[in-house]
N, CA, C and O of each residue as an XYZ file, in Angstrom:
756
protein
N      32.853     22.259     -3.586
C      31.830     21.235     -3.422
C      30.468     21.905     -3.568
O      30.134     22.994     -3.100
N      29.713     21.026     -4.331
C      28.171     21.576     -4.467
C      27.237     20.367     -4.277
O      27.306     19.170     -4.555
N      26.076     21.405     -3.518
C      24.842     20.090     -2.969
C      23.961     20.531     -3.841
O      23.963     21.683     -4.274
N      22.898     19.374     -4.257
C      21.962     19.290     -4.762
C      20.943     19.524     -3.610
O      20.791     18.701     -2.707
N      20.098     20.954     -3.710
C      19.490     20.768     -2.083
C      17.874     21.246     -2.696
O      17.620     22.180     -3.457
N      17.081     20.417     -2.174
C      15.957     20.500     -2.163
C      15.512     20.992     -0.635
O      15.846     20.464      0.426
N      14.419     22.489     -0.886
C      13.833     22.948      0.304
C      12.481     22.950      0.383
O      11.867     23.302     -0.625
N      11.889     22.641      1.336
C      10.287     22.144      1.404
C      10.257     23.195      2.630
O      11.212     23.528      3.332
N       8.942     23.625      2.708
C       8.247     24.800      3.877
C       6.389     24.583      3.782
O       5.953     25.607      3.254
N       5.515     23.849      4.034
C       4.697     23.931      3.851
C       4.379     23.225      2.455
O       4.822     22.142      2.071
N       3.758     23.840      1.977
C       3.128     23.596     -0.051
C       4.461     24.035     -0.763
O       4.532     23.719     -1.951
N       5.769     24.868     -0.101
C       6.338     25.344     -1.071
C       7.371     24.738     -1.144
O       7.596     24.225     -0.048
N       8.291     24.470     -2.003
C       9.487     23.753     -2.334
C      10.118     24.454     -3.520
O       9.528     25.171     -4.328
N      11.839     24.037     -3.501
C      12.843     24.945     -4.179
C      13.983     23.903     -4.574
O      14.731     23.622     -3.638
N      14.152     23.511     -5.338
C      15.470     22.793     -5.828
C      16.242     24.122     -6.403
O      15.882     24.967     -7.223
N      18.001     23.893     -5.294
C      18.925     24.381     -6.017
C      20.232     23.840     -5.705
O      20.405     22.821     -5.036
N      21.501     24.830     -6.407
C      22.622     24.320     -6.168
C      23.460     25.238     -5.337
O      23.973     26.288     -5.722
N      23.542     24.612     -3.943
C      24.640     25.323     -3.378
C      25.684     25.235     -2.785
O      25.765     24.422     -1.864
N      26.555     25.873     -3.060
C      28.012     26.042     -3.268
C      28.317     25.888     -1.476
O      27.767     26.645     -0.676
N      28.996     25.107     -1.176
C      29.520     24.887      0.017
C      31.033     24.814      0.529
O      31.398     24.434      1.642
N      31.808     25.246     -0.494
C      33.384     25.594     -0.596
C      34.022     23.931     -0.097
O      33.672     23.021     -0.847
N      34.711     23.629      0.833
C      35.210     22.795      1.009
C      34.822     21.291      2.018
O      35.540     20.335      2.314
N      32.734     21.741      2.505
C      31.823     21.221      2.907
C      32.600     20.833      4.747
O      32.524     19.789      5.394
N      33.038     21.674      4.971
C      33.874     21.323      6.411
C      32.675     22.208      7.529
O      32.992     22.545      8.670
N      31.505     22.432      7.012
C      30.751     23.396      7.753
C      29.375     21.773      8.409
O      29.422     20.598      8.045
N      28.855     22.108      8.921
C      27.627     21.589      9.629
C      26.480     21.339      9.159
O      25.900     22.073      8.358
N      26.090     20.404      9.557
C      24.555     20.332      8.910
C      23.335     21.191      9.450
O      22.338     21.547      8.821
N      23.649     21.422     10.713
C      23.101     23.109     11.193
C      23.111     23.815     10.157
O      22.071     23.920      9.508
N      24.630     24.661      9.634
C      24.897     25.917      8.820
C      23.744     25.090      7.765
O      22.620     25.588      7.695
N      23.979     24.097      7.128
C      23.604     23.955      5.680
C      21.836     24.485      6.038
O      21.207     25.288      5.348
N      21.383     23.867      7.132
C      19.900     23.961      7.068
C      19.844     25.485      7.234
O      18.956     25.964      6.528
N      20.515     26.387      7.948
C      20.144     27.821      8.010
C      20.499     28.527      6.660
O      19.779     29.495      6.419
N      21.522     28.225      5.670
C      22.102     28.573      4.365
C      20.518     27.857      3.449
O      20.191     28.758      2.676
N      20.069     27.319      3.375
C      18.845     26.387      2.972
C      17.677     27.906      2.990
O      17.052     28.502      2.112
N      17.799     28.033      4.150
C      16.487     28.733      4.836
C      16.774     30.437      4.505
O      15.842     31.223      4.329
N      18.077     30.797      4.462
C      18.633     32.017      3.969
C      18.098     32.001      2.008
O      17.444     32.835      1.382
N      18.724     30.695      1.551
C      18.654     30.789     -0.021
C      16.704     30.832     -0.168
O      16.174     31.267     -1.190
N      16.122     30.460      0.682
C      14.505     30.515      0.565
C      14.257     31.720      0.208
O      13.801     32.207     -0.828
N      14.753     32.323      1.581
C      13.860     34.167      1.615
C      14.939     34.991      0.413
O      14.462     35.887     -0.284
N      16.136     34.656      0.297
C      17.038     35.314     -0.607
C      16.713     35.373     -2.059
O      17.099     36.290     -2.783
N      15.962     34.327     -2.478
C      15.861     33.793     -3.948
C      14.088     34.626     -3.898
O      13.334     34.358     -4.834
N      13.731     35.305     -3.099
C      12.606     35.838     -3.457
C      11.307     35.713     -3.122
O      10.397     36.471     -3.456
N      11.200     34.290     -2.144
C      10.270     33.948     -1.922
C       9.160     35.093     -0.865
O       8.046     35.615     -0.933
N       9.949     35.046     -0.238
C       9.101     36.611      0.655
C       8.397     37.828      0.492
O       7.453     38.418      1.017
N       9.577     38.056     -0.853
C       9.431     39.302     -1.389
C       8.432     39.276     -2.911
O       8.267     40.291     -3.588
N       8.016     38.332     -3.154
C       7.073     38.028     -3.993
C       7.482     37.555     -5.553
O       6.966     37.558     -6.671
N       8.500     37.226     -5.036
C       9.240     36.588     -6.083
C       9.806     37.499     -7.193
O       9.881     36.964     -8.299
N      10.264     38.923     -7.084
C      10.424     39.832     -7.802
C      11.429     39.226     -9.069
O      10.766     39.100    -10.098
N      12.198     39.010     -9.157
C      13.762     38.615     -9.462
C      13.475     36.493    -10.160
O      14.155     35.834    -10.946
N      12.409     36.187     -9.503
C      12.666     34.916    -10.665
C      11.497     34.757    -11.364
O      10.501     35.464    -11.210
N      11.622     33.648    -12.290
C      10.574     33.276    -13.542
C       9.212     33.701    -12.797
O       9.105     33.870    -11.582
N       8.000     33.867    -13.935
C       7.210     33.600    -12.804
C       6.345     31.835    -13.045
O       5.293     31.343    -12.636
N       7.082     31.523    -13.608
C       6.945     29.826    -13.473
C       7.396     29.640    -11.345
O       6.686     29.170    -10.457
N       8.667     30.181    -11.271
C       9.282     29.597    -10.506
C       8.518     30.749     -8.937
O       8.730     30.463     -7.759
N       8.259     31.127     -9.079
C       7.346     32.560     -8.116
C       6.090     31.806     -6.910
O       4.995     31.242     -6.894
N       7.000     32.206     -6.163
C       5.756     31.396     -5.300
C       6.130     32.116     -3.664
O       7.208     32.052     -3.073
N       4.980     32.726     -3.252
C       5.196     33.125     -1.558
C       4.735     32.724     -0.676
O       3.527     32.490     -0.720
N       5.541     32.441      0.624
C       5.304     32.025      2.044
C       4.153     32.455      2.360
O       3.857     33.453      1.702
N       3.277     32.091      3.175
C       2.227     32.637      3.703
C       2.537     33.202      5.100
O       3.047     32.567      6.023
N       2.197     34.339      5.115
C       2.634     35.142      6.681
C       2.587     34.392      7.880
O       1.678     33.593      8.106
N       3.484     34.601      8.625
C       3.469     33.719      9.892
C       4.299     32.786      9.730
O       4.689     32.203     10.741
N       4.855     32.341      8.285
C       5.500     31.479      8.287
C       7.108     31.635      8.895
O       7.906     32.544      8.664
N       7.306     30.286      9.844
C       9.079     30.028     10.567
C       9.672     29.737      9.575
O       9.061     29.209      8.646
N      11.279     30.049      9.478
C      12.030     29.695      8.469
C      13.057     28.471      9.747
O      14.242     28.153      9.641
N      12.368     28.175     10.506
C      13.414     27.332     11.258
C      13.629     25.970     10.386
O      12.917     25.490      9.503
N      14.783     25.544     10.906
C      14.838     24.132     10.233
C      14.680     22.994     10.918
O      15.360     22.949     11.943
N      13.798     21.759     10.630
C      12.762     21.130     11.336
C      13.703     19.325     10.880
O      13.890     18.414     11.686
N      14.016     19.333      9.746
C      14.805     17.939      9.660
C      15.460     18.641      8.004
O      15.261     19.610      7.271
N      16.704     16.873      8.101
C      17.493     17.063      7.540
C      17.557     15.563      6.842
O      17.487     14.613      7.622
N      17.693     15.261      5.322
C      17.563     13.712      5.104
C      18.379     13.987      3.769
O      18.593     15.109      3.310
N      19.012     12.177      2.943
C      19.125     12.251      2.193
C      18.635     11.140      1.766
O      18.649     10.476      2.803
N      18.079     10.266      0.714
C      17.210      9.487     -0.342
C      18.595      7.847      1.080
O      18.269      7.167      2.053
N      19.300      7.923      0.684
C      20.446      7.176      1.652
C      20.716      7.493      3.369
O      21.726      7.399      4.067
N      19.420      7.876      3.638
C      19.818      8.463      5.446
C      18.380      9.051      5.596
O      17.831      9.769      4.761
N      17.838      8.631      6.814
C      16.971      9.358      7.049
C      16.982     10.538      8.385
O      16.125     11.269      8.882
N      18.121     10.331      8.586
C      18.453     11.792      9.539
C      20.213     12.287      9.227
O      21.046     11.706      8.531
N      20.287     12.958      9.651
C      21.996     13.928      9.104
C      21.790     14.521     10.569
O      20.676     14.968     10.846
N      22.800     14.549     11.515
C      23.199     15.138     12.983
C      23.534     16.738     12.255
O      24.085     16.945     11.174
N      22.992     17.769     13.255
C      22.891     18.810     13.033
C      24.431     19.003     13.157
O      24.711     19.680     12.168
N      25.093     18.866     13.559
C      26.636     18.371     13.709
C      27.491     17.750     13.333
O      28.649     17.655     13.739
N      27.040     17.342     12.629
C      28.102     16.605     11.593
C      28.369     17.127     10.779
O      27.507     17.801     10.214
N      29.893     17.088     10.215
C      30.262     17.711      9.413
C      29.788     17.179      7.940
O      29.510     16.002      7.709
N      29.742     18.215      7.004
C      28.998     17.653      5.450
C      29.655     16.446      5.012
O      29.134     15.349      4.808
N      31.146     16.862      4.864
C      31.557     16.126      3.524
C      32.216     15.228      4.169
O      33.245     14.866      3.597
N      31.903     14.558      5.530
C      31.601     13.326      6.477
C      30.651     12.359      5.557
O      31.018     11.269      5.119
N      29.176     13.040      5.312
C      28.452     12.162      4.694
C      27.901     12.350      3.609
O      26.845     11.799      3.300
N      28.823     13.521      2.534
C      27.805     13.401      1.508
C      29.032     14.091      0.549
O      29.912     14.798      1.040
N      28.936     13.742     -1.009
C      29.819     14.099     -1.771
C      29.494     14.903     -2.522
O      28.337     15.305     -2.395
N      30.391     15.536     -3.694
C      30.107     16.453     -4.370
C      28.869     16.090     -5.142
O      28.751     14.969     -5.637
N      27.745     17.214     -5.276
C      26.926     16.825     -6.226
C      25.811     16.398     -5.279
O      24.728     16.983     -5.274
N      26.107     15.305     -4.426
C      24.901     14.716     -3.677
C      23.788     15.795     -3.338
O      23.922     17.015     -3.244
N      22.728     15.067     -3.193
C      21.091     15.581     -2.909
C      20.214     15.032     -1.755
O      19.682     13.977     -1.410
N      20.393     16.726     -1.213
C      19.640     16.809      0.302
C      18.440     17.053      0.394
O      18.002     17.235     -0.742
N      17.518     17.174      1.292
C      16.178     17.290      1.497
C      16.226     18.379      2.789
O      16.559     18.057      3.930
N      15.903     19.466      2.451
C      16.259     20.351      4.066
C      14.509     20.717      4.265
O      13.882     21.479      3.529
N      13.918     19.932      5.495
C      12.487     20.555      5.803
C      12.224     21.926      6.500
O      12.808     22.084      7.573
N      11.552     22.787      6.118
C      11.205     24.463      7.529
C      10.257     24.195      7.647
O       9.433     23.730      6.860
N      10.203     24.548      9.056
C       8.928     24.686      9.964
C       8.035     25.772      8.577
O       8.564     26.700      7.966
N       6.461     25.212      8.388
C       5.909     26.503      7.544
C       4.931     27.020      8.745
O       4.278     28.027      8.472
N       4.767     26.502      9.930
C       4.307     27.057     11.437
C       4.944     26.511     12.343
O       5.236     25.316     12.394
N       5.188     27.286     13.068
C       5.902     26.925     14.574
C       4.897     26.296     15.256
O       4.184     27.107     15.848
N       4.500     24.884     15.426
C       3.337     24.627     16.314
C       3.459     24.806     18.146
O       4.509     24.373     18.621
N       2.954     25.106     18.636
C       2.730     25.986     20.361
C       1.893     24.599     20.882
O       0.994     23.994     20.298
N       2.620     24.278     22.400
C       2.006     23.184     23.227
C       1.139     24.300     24.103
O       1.268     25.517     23.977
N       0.171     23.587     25.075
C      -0.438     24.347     26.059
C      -0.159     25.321     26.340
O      -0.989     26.183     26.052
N       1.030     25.756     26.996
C       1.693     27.128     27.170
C       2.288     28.228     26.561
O       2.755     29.253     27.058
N       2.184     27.800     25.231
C       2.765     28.342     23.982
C       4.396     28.566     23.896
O       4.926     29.465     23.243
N       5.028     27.664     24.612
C       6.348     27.285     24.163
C       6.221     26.627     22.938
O       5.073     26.673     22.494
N       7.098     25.982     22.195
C       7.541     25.984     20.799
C       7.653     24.349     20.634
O       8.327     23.721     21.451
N       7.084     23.782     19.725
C       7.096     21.941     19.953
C       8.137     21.958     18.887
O       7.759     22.714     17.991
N       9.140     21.499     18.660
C      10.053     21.467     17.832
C      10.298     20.036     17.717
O      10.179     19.411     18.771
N      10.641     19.317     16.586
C      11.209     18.456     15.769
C      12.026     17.456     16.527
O      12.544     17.945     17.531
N      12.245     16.373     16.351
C      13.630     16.072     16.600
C      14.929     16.341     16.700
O      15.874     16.503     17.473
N      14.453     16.311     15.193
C      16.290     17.334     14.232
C      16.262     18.399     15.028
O      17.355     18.490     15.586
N      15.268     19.560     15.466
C      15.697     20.562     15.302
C      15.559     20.787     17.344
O      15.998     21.899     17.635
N      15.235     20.252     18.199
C      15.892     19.652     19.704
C      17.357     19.700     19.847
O      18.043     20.494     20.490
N      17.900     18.122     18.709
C      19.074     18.103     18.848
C      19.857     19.511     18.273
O      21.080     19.441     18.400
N      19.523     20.351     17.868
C      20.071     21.154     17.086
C      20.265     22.477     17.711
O      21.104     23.330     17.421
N      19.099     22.508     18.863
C      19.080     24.386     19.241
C      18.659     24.256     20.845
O      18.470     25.273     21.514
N      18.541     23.054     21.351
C      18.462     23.557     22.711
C      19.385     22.591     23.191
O      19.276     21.370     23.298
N      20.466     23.496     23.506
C      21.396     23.591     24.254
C      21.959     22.796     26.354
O      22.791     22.039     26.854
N      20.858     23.627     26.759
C      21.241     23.429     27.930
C      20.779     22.649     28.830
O      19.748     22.005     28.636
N      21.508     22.581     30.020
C      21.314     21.394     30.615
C      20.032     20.544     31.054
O      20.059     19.316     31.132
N      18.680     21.482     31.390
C      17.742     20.611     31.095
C      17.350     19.595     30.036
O      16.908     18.472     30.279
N      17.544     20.069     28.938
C      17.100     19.528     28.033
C      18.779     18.226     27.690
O      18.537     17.635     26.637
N      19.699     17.918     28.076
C      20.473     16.986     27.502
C      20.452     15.832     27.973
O      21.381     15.035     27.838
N      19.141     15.545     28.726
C      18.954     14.018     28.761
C      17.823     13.705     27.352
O      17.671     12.648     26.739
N      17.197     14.931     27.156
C      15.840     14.674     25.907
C      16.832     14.230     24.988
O      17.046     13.057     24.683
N      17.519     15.398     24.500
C      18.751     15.535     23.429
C      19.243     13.548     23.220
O      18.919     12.777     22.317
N      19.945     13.343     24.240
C      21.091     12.381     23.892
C      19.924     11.140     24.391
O      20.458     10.187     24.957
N      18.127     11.047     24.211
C      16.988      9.976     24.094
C      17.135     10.014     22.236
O      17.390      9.116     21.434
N      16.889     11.259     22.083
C      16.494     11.277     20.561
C      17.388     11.775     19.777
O      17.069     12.134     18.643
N      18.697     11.890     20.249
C      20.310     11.172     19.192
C      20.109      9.493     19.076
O      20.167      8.832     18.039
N      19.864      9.021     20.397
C      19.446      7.297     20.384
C      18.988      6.714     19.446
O      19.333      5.884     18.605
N      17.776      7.539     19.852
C      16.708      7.175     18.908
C      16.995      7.276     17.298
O      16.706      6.465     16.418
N      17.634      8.493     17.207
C      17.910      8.752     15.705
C      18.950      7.368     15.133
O      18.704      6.416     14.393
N      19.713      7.635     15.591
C      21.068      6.520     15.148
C      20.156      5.388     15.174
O      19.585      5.450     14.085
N      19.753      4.497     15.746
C      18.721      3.213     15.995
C      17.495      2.849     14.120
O      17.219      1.816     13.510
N      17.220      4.013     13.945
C      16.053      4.806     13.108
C      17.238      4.169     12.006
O      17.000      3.070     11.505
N      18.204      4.716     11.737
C      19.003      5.192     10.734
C      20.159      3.717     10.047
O      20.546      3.393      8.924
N      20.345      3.205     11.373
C      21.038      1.692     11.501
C      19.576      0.487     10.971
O      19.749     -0.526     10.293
N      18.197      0.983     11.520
C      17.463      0.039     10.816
C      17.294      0.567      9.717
O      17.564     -0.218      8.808
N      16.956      1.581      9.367
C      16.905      2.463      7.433
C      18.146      1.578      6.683
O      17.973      1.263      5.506
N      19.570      1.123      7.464
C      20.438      1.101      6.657
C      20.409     -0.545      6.264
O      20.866     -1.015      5.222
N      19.584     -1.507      7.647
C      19.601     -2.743      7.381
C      18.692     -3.660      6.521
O      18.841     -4.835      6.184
N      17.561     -2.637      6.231
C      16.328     -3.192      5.575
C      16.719     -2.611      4.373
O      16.187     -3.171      3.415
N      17.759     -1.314      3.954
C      18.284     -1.366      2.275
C      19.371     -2.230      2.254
O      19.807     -2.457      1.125
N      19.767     -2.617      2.911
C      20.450     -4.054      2.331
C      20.166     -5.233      2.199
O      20.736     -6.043      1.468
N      18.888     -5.486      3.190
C      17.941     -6.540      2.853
C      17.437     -6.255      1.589
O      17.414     -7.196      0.795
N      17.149     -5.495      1.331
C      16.247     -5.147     -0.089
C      16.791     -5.446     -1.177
O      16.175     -6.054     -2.052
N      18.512     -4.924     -1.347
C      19.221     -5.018     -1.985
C      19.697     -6.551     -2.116
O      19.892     -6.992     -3.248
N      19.863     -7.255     -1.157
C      20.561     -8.947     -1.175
C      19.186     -9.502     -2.160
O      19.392     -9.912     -3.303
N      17.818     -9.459     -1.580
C      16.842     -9.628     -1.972
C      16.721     -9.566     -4.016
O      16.611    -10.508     -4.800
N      16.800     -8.121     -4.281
C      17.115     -7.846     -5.338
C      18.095     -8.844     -6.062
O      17.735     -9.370     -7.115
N      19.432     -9.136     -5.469
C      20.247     -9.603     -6.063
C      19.949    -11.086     -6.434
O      20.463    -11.662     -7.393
N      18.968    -11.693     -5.473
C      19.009    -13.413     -5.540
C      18.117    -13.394     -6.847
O      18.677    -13.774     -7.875
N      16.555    -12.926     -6.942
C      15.965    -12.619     -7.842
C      16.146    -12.515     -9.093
O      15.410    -12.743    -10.052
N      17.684    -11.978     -8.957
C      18.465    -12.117    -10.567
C      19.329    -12.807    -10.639
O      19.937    -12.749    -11.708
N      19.954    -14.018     -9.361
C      20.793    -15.124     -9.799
C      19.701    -16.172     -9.581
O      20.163    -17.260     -9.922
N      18.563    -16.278     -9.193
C      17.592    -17.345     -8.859
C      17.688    -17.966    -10.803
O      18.053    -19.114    -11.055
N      17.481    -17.438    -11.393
C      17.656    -18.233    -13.052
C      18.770    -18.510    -12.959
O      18.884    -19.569    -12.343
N      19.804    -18.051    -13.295
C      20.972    -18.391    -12.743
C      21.071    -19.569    -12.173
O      21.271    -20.606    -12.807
N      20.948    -19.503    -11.013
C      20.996    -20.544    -10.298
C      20.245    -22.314    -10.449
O      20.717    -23.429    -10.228
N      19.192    -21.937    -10.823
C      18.389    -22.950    -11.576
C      19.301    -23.687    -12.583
O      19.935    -24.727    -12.402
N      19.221    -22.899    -13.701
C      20.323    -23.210    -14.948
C      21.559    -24.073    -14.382
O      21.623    -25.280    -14.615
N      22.322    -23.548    -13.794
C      23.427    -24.637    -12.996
C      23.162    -25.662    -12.748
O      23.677    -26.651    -13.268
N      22.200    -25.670    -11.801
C      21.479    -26.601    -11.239
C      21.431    -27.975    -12.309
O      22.308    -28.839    -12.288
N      20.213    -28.007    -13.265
C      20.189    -28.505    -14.423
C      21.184    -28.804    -14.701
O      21.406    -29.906    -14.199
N      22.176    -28.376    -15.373
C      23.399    -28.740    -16.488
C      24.336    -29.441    -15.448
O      25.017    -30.387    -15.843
N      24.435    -28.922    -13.781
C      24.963    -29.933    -13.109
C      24.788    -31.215    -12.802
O      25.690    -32.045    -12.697
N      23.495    -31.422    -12.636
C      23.025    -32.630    -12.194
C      23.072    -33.944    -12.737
O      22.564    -34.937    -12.215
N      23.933    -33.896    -14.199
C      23.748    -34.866    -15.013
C      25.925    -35.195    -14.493
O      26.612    -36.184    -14.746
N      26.199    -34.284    -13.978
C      27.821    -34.683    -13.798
C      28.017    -34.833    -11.919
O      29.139    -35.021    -11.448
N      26.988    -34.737    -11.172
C      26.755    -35.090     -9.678
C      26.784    -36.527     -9.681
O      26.168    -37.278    -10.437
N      27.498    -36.792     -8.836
C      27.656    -38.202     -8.549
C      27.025    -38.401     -7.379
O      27.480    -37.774     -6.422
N      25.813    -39.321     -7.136
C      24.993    -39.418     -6.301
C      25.858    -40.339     -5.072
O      26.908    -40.924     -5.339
N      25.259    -40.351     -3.779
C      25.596    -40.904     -3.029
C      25.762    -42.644     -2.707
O      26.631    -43.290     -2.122
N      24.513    -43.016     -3.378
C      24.642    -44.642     -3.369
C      25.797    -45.076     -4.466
O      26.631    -45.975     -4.358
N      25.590    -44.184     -5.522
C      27.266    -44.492     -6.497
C      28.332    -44.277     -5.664
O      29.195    -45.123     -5.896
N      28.619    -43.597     -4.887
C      29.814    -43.568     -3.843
C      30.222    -44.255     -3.012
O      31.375    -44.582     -2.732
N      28.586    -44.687     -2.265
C      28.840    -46.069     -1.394
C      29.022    -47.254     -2.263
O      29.031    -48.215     -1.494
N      29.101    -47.472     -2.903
C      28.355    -48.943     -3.662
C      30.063    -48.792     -4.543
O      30.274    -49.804     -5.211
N      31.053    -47.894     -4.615
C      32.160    -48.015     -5.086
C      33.157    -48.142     -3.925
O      34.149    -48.865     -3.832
N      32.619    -47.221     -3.034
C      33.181    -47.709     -1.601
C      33.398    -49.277     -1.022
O      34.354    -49.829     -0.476
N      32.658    -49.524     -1.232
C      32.030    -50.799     -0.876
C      32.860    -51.830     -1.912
O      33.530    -52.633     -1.263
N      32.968    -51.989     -3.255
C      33.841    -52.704     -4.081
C      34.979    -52.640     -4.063
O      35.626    -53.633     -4.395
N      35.606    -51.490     -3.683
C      37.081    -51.647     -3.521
C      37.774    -51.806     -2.387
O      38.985    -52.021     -2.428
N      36.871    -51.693     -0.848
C      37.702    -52.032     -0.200
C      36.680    -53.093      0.669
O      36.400    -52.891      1.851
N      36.300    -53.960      0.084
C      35.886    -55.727      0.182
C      36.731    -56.522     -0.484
O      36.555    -57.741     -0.491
């Protein structure tokens, strides 16, 4: 199995193809395999090894953490879920990295949604966790109901002529209602 995976970090971005053997791995692994193929393919190192069309480096300081996970059909993927649960051969991901770790007041680490559910673990934090799994699924169930609104929408738009047309060519073989009564009415008087 192979993903179509697009990686974004800041200004920089990377479309490639990677090989995920039998996709039974996580959407965790994929975002850290994402973030591995970044610094691997050169980006760090100044792009020694590709085009220099394709050459482009991180700016220092930059996190390679992974911050969200989407596909064009989903706007979140559970760091836990298994791949080829929701996505098939070929399909095309969107994997975001932190290009700064942003720091609250105390300079602990403000992290993502995606990436909450994804790396903190313990028991303080699994009432946050299982607010913004909620939240996510909720997000993702309305993403899924307004593309099918869109889509029904789409569809009438192109039977609305259609439909018209019928309309017309029927109306001359509709038998109106006072013809019904008014035969009603003659045969059983």
């Amino acid at each position: 199995m192979k993903l179509k995976v697009t990686i974004k970090s800041g200004k920089v971005s990377q479309d490639i193809t990677l090989p995920i053997g039998k996709g039974t791995q996580t959407f965790k692994w994929l975002a850290y395999a994402a973030a591995y193929r970044l610094v691997h393919d050169g980006v760090r190192h100044g792009g020694r090894h590709l085009s220099k069309r394709d050459r482009h480096t991180l700016p220092s300081g930059t996190q390679l953490l992974p911050k969200d996970m989407y596909t064009e059909d989903c706007p979140f993927l559970h760091p836990y879920d298994v791949i080829r649960d929701h996505l098939a051969d070929g399909s095309a991901v969107t994997v975001v990295l932190f290009d700064t770790l942003p720091l609250d007041d105390y300079g602990a680490p403000i992290l993502s949604p995606w990436a909450v559910i994804a790396f903190r673990h313990d028991e303080s934090h699994k009432e946050e966790r299982g607010r913004l799994i909620e939240k996510k699924k909720l997000e993702v169930e309305t993403f899924k109901m307004e593309r099918e609104t869109q889509a029904m929408i789409a569809r009438m738009n192109i039977e609305k002529p259609k439909i018209s047309l019928m309309k017309t060519v029927m109306a001359a073989q509709l038998i109106s209602d006072d013809i019904i009564a008014a035969t009603f009415n003659e045969e059983w008087t």
